[in-house]
C-alpha positions as CSV (number, residue, x, y, z in Angstrom):
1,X,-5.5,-47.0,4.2
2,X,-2.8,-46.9,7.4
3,X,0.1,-48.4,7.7
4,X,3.5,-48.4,9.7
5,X,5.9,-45.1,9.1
6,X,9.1,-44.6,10.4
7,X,10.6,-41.1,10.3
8,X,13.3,-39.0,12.9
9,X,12.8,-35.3,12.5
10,X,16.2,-33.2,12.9
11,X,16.5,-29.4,13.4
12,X,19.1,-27.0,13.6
13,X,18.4,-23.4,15.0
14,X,20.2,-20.6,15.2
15,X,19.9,-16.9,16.5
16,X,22.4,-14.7,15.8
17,X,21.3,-11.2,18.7
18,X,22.2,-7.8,18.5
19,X,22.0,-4.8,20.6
20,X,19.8,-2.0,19.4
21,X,18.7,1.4,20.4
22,X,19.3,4.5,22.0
23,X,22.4,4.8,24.6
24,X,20.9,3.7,27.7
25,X,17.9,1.8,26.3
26,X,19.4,-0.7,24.6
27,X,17.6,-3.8,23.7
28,X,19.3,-7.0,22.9
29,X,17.3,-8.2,19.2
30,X,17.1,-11.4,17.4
31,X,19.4,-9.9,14.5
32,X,19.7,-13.1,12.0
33,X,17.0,-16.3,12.4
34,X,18.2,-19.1,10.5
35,X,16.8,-22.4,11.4
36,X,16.8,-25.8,9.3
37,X,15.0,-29.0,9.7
38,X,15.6,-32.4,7.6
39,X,13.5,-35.7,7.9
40,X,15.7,-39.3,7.8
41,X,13.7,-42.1,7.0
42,X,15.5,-45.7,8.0
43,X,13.1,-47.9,5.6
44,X,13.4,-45.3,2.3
45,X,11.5,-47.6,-0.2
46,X,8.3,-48.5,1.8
47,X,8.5,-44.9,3.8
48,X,10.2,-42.4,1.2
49,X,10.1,-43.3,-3.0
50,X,13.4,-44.8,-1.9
51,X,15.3,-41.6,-0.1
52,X,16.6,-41.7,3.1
53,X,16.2,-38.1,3.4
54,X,13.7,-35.9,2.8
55,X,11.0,-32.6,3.9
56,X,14.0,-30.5,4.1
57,X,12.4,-27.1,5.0
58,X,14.3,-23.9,6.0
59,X,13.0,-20.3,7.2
60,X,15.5,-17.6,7.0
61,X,14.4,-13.9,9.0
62,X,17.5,-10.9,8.2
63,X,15.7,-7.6,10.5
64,X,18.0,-5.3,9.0
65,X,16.3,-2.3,10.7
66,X,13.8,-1.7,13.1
67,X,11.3,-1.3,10.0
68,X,13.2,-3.7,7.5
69,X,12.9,-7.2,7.7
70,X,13.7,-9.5,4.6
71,X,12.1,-13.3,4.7
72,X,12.9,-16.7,2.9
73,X,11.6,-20.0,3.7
74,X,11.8,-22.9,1.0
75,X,11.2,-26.8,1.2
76,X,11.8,-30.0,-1.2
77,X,11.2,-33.4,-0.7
78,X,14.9,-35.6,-3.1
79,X,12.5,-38.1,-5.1
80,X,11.4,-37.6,-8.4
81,X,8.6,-35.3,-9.0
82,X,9.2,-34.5,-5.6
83,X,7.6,-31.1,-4.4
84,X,9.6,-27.8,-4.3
85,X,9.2,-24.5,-2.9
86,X,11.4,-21.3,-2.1
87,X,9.4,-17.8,-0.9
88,X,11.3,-14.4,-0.9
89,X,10.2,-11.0,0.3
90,X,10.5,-8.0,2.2
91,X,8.1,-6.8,5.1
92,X,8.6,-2.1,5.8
93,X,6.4,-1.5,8.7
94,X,6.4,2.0,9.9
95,X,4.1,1.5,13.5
96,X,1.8,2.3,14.1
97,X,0.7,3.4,10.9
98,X,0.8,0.3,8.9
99,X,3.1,-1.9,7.0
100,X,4.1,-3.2,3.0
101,X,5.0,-6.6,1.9
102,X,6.2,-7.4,-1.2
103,X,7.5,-11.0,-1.7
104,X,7.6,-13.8,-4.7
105,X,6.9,-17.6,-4.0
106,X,8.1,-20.7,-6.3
107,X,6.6,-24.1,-6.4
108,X,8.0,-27.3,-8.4
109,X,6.9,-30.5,-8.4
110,X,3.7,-32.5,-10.4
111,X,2.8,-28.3,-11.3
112,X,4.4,-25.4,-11.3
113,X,3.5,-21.9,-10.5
114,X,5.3,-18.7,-9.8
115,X,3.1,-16.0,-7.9
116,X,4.0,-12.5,-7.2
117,X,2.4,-11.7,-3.9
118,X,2.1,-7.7,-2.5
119,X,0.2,-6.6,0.0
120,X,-0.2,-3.5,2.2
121,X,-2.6,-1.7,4.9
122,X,-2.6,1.7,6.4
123,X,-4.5,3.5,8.9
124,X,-5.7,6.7,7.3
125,X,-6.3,8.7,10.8
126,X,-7.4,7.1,14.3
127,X,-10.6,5.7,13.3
128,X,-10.4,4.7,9.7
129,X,-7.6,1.6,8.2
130,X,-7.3,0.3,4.5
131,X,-5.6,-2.5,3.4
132,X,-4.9,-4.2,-0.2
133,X,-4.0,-7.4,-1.9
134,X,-2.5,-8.7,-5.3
135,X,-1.1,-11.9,-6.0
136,X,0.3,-12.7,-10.0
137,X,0.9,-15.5,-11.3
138,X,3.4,-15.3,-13.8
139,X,2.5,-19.9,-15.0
140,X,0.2,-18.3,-17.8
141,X,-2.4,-17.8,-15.1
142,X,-1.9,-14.3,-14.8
143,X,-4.1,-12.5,-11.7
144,X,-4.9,-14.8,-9.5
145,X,-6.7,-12.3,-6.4
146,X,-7.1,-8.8,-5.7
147,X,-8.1,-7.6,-2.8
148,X,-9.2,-4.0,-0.8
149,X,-10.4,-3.4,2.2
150,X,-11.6,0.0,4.1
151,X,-12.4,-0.1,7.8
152,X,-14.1,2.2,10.1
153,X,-13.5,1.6,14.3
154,X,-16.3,3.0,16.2
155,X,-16.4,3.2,20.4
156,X,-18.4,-0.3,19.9
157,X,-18.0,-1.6,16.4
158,X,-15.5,-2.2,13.6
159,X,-17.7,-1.9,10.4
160,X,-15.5,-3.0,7.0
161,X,-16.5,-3.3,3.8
162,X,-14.4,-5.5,1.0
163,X,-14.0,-6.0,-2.7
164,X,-12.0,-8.9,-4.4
165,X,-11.3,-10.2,-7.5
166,X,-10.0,-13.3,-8.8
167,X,-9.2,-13.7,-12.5
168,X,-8.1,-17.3,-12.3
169,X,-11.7,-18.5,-11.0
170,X,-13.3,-15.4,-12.3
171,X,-14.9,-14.7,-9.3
172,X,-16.0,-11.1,-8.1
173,X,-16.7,-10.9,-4.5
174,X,-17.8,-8.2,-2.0
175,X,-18.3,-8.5,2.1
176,X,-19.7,-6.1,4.5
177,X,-18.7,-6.8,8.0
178,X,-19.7,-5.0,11.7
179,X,-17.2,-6.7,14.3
180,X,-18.1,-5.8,18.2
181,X,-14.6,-4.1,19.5
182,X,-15.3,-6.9,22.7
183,X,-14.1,-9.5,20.5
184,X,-10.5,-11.1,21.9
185,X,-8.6,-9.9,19.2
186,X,-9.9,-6.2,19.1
187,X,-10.1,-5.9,22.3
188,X,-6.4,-6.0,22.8
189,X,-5.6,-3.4,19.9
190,X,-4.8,-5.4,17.2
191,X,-6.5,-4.7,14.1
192,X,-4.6,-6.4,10.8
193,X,-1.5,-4.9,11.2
194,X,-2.3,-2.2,12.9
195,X,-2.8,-0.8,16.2
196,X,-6.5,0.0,17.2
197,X,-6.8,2.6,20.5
198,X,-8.5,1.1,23.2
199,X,-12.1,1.0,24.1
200,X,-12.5,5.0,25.9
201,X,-9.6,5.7,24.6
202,X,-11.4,8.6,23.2
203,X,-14.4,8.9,25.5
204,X,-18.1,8.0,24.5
205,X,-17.4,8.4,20.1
């Protein structure tokens, strides 16, 4: 099932920086990512349906504000029934109380499908976060997964409980979860998108 594949892989990067913040702490900020990347394949019909180029992919980050970012990333392949895909949206985090993303993903190729994709979590007061989920399809498949989450951190445990839904499968779901706080991830104050205190931060809870 192998056999030989030639392919050179080129990329162009670019960061466009910017100083931000108040006089005399000013921070130097990637302002503008744009980078690109574009496969060339010297033997096109064994390696590529016959193109010589091909996997074109870009990813596209405007921080307009400390809080506003706006994302775009797409990719397509030039052949026939070759795949595409372009994904717009818009991240508002206000730290370290949470964040919103709201953002809308295309895909052409052998099927289609347009999906409306939100999602945002909050943390309610120190010890209790939520977090929710909807993704839409509008290819006549409608809702496609729903999602919410409540989370309550404790001096030693993270307890959660979640619901989802998914009308495309038509599949109801529901997780309860108690996470130790020594685990890697929580024990370095990260907690979805938000910031968990430490351990002791309050004392013995």
């Amino acid at each position: 099932i192998a056999d030989d594949l030639l392919v050179a892989r080129l990329g162009w990067r670019n960061r466009w920086q910017t100083k931000r913040g108040p006089p005399g702490r000013r921070r130097i900020i990637d302002w503008i990512v744009f980078d690109n990347e574009i496969a060339f394949f010297p033997n096109a019909d064994r390696d590529n349906f016959g193109e010589y180029l091909g996997l074109y992919e870009t990813d596209f980050r405007w921080h307009v504000g400390d809080r506003l970012t706006l994302l775009s990333s797409s990719g397509m392949d030039f052949f026939d029934e070759g795949q595409r895909t372009l994904s717009v949206g818009a991240v508002l985090t206000r730290p370290p109380r949470g964040n919103i993303y709201v953002g809308f993903r295309s895909l052409e190729g052998p099927f289609t499908s347009n999906v409306l994709i939100s999602y945002f979590s909050y943390q309610l007061s120190p010890k209790w976060f939520t977090s929710s989920g909807l993704s839409y399809d509008f290819s006549n498949s409608g809702t496609i997964g729903n999602t919410f989450n409540v989370s309550r951190v404790g001096e030693s445990f993270v307890v959660s409980f979640q619901f989802s839904y998914d009308a495309y499968k038509d599949n109801v779901a529901a997780s309860f979860m108690i996470e130790p706080r020594f685990l890697p991830l929580l024990s370095r104050g990260a907690f979805g998108s938000a910031i968990v205190p430490p351990l002791g931060a309050y004392g013995l809870e």
